[in-house]
C-alpha positions in Angstrom: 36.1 6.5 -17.8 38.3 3.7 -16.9 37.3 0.2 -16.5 37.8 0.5 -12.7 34.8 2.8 -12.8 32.4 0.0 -14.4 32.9 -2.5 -11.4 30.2 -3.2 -9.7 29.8 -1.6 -6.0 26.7 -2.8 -4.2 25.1 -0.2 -2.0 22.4 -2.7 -0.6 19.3 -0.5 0.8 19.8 -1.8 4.6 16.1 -0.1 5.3 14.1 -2.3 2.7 16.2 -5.4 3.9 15.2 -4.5 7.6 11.8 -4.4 6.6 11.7 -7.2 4.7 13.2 -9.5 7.3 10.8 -8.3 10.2 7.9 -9.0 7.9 9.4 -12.7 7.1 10.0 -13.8 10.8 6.7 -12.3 11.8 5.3 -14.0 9.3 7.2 -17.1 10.2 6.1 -16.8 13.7 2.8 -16.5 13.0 2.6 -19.2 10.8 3.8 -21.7 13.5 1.3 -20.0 16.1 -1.1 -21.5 13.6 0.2 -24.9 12.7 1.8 -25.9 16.3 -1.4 -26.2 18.2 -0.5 -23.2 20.7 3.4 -24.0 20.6 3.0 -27.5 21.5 4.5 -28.7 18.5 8.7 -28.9 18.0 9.6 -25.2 16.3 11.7 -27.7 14.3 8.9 -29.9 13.5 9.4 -30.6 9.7 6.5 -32.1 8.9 4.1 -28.6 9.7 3.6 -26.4 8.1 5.9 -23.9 10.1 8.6 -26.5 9.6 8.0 -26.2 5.9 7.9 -22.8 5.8 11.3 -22.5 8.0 12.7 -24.6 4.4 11.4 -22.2 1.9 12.5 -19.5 4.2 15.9 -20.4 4.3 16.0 -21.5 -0.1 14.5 -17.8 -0.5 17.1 -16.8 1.4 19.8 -18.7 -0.6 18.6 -17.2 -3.7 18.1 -13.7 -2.7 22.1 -13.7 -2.3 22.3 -15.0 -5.6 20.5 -12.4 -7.2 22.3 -10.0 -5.3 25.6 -11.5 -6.7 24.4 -11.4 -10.2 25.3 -8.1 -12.8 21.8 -6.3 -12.4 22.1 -6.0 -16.4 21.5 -9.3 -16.7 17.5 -8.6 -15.7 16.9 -6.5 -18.2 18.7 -7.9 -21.0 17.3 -11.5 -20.1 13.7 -10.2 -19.3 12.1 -11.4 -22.9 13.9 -14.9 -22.4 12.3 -15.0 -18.5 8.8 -13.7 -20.3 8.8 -16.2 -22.8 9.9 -19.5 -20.4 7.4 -18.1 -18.2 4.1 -18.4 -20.3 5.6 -21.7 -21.7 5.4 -22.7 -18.1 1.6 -21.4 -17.6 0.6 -23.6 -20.8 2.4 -26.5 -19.6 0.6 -26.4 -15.9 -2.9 -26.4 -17.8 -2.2 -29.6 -19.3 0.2 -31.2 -16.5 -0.8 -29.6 -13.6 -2.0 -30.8 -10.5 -5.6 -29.7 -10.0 -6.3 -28.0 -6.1 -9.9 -26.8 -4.9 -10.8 -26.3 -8.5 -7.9 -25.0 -10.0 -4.9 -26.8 -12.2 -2.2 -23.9 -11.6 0.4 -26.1 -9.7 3.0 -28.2 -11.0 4.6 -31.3 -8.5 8.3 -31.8 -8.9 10.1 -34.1 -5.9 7.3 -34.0 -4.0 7.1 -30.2 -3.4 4.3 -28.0 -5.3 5.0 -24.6 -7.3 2.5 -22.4 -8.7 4.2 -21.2 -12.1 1.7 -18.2 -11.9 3.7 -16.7 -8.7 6.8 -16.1 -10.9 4.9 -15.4 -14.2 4.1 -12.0 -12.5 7.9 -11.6 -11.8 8.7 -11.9 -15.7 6.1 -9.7 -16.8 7.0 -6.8 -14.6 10.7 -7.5 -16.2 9.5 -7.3 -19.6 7.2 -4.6 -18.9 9.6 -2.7 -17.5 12.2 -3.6 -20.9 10.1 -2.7 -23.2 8.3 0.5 -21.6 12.4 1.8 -20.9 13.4 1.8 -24.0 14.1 4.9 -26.0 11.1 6.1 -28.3 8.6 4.3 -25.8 5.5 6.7 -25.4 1.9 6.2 -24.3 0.1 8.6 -26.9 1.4 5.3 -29.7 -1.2 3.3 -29.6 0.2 0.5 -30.7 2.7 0.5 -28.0 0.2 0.8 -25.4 -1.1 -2.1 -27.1 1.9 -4.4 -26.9 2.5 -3.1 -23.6 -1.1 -4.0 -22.5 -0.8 -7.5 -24.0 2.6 -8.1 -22.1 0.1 -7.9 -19.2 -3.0 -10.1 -20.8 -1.3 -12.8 -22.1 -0.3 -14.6 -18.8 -3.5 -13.5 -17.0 -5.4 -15.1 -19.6 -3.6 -18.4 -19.6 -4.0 -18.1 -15.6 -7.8 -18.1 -16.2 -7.9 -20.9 -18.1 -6.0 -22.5 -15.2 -9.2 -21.9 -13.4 -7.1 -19.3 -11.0 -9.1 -16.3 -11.2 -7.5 -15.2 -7.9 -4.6 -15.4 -9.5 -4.8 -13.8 -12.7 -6.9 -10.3 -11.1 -3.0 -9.8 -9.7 -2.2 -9.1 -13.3 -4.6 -6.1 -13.2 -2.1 -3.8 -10.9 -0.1 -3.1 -13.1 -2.3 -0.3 -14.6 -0.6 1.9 -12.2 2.8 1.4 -13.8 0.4 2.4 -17.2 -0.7 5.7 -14.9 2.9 6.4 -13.7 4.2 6.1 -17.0 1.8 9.0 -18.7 -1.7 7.8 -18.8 -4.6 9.8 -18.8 -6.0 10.1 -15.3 -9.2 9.8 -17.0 -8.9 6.1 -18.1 -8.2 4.9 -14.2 -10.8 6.9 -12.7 -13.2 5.2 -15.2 -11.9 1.7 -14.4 -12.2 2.6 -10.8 -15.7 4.0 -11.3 -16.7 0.7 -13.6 -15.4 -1.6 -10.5 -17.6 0.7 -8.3 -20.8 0.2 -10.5 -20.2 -3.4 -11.1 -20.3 -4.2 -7.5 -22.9 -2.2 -6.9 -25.2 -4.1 -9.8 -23.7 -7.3 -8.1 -25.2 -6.4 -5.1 -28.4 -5.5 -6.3 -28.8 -8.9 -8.6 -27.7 -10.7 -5.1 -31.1 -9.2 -3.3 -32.8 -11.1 -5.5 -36.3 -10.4 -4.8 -38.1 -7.5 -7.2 -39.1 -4.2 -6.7 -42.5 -2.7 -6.0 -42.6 0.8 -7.8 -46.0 2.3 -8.2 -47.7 -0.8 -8.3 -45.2 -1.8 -11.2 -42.8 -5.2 -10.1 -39.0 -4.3 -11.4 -36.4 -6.7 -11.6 -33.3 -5.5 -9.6 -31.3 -4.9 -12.6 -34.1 -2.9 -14.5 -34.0 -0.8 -10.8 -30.4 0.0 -11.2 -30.5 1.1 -15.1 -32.7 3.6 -13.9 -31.4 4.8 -10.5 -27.7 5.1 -13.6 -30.9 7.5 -15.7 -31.5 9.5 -13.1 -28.1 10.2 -11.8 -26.7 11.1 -15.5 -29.9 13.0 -16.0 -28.9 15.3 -13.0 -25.7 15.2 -13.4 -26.7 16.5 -17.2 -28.5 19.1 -15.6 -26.1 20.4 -14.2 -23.8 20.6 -16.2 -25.4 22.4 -18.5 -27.0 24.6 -16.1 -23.2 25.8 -15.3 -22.4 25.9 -18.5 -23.3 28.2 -21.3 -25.2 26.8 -24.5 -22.9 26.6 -26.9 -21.4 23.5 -24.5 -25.0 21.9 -24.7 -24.4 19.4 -27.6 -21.4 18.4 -25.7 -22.9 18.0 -22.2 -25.6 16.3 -23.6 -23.4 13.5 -25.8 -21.1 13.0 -23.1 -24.0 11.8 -20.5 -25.7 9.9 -23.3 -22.2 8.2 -23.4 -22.1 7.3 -19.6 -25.9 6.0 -19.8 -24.9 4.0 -22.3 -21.4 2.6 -20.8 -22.2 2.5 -17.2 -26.1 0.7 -18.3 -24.5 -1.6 -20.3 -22.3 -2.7 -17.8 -24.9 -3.3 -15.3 -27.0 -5.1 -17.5 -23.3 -6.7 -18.6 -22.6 -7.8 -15.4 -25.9 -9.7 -15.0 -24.9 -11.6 -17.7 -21.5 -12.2 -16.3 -22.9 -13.5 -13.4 -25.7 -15.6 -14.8 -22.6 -17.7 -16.8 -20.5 -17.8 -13.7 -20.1 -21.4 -12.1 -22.5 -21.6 -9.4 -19.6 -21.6 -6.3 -18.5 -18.7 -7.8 -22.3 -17.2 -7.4 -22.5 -18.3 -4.1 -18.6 -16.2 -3.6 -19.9 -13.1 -4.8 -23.1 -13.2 -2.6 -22.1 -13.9 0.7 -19.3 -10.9 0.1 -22.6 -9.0 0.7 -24.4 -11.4 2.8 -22.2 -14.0 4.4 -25.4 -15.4 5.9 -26.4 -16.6 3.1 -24.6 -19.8 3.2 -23.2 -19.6 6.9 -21.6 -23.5 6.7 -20.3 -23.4 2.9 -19.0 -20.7 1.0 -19.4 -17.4 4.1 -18.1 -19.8 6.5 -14.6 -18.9 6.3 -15.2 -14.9 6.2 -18.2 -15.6 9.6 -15.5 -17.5 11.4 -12.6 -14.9 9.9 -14.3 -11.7 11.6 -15.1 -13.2 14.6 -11.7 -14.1 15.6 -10.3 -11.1 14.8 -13.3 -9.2 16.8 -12.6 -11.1 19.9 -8.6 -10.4 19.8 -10.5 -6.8 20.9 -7.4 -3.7 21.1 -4.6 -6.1 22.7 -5.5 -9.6 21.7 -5.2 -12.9 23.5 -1.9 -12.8 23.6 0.8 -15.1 21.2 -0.3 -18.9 20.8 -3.3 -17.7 23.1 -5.8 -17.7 20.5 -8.8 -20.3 20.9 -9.6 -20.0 17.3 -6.1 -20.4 16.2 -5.4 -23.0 18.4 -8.5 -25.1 17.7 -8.4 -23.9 13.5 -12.0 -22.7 13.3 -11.0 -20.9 9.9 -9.7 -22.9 8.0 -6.8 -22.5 5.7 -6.0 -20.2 8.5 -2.1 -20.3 7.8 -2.4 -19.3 4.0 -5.3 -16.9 3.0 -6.8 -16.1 6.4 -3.7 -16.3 8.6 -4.3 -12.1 9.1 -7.4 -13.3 11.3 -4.2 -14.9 13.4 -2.7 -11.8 13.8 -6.1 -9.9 14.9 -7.3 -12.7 17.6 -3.7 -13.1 18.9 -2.4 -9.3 19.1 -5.3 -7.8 18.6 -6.1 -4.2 16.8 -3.0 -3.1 18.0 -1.2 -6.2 16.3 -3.1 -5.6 13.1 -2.6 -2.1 12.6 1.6 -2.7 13.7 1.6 -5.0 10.7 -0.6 -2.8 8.2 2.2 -0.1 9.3 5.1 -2.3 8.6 3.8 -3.1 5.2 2.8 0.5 4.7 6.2 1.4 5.1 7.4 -1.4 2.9 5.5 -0.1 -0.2 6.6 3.2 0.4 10.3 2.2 0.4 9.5 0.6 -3.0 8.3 3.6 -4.3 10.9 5.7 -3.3 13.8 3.2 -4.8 11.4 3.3 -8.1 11.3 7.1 -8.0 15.2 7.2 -6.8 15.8 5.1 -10.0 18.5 6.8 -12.7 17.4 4.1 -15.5 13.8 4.0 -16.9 14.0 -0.5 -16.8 14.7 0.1 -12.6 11.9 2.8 -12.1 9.3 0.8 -14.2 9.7 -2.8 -12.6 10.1 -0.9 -9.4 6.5 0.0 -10.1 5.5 -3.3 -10.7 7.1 -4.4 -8.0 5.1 -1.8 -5.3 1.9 -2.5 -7.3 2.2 -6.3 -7.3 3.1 -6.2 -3.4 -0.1 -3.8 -2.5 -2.5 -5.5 -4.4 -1.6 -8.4 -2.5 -1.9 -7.1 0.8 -5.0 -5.0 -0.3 -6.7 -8.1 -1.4 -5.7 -10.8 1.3 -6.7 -8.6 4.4 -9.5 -7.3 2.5 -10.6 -11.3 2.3 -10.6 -11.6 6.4 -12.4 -8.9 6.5 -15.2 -9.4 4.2 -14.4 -6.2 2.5 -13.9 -8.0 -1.1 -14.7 -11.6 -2.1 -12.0 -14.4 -1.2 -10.1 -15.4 -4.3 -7.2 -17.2 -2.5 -4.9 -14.2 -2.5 -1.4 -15.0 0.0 -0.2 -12.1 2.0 3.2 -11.4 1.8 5.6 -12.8 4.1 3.3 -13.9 6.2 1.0 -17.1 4.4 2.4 -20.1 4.6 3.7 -21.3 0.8 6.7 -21.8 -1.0 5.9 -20.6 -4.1 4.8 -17.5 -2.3 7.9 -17.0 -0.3 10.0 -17.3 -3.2 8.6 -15.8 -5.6 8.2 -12.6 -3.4 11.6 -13.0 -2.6 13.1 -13.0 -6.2 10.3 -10.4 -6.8 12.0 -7.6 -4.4 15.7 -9.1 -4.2 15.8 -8.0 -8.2 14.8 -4.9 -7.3 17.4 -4.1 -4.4 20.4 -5.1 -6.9 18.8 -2.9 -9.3 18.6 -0.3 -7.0 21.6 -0.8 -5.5 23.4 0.1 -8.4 22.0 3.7 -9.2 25.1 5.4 -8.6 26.7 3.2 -10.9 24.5 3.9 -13.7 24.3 7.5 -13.2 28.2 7.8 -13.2 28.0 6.0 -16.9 25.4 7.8 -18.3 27.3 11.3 -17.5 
């Protein structure tokens, strides 16, 4: 093959770029329907947050190029060096970093503020993605798996000590590039079944008040170990009643195993949530009962649900919205700014934009599928998982579906860190992409 063959063509995917710039001006445009007091401000006005954004836009921008100009190998053969700078960043914000609402995961430099944590997720799907690629890699070695896993815990536990748990449950997506890669359905199902049962135990301790059962009072917890007896006790049943005997040892092992599991987790997670600060209580309660403390901590998701219930099918109309305008939610331009979308444009707006980003992640997972090198197909899975979770999360939030851990969306909440980091996050993998042909051609 000549040398000719080696240069570098760029076959940009003009469908993911498409997408990506309609979600950034809509997300531009809302931001400015927030921050301009119903359009009254200048759209150049520097000194909103729309103005701001408009900057961060326009750097993100500027080094999206760049990473398109640079030789895609570069990304994996860098993506230990980016790993390691990375958590040497995290350590550094916990002891020079600027504490907001709680949290110490920003770092000031000229004035602006960066969250080191955005781009920490950036250079561990790069190193995941390195060392899963390479050749022997295989998730029946445990040790592997191990490394692999603590590629992942390592920066989510330095986030937590930042006090950014919002932050460091992003880290927790990337068990689907663990599925795609050759786990054991089994192990997901059970994580999805634990988060199930957790909430569920959450919910109970939240009631509160005991239970009166034949004249005996049970606490809540003490009610759910034994609503978790009697559903492995039927499930038991039958089990074993569709089963011949020879399986009975089995059957009855395995549901002493999930009695076991699933009631230590409930009586776990009352113990998780008895050494939780007491805001972060008051957070997981009013996700049930956002009554509960209608002026503090439910405020937000009250005031969230009820402008996106009066925006009705066709909403208000743009920079019509008397919530918007008069910023009854607050932080409405970062973690709420979806409620924007549903008071303004209504369910028709909401459900464009859910389509638009629907499409997005499925783009993403057909340029990781498409991809002819293992490094592109893994950090192409990050990538989609990183971007859903996100979007899973922050509209989840507005709608009081899961608790708000100051999640951004996409595109669309006003940050810089955000912005860019997103940016660099999918602009990595369109030059990876773009370059499939060229790396199929050299491996033949």
């Amino acid at each position: 093959m000549n040398e000719r063959s080696f240069q570098r063509s760029l076959n940009l995917d003009t469908i993911t770029l498409g997408l990506y710039f309609l979600l950034v001006v809509l997300g531009w445009l809302t931001v400015y329907a927030v921050s301009s007091s119903g359009g009254e401000a200048d759209i150049f006005d520097f000194d909103k947050a729309h103005g701001k954004q408009l900057v961060w836009i326009g750097i993100s921008l500027v080094v999206g190029i760049v990473i398109l100009a640079i030789d895609y190998r570069i990304f994996s053969t860098l993506a230990y060096v980016f790993y390691g700078a990375s958590i040497l960043l995290l350590i550094f914000t916990i002891f020079a970093g600027k504490e907001i609402n709680g949290a110490k995961a920003w770092l000031e430099i000229g004035g602006q503020r960066l969250q080191p944590a955005e781009f920490a997720k950036i250079a561990t799907a790069l190193a995941l993605a390195r060392f899963m690629s390479r050749q022997g890699f295989s998730m029946s070695n445990l040790s592997q798996v191990g490394i692999a896993l603590g590629f992942v815990l390592l920066p989510a536990i330095i986030v937590i000590l930042q006090n950014d748990t919002g932050s460091a449950l992003v880290f927790g997506s990337f068990v689907f590039v663990f599925f795609r890669k050759g786990m054991s359905p089994v192990l997901p199902l059970l994580g999805l079944a634990s988060a199930v049962m957790t909430l569920v135990t959450l919910y109970v301790i939240t009631l509160g008040d005991s239970f009166n059962i034949f004249g005996l009072k049970l606490s809540p917890i003490v009610v759910m170990v034994l609503s978790i007896f009697v559903i492995v006790l039927i499930a038991w049943g039958i089990s074993t009643f569709m089963s011949s005997r020879k399986y009975f040892t089995r059957n009855t092992l395995i549901s002493l195993g999930f009695l076991v599991y699933f009631g230590g987790l409930a009586f776990g997670s009352e113990l998780l949530f008895e050494q939780l600060p007491p805001h972060q209580q008051v957070r997981i309660e009013v996700l049930f009962n956002p009554k509960k403390d209608p002026y503090g901590a439910g405020y937000n998701v009250i005031q969230s649900k009820i402008a996106i219930g009066s925006g009705y099918i066709y909403g208000k109309g743009y920079l019509e919205g008397n919530y918007t305008r008069y910023r009854f939610v607050p932080k409405q331009e970062t973690d709420f700014i979806y409620c924007t979308i549903g008071e303004e444009m209504g369910w028709v707006g909401t459900t464009f934009i859910l389509i638009l980003f629907f499409l997005f992640l499925a783009r993403l997972h057909f340029m990781a599928e498409s991809g002819k090198m293992g490094f592109t197909q893994i950090y192409g899975y990050s990538c989609m998982s990183i971007f859903f979770f996100h979007v899973l999360v922050n509209v989840g939030m507005t709608i009081g579906f899961v608790p708000v851990i100051g999640i951004p969306l996409p595109y669309f909440s006003y940050g810089g860190s955000a912005m860019l980091s997103f940016t660099i996050l999918l602009f990595i993998m369109i030059n990876l992409y773009a370059h499939r042909g060229t790396v199929l051609s050299r491996s033949l």
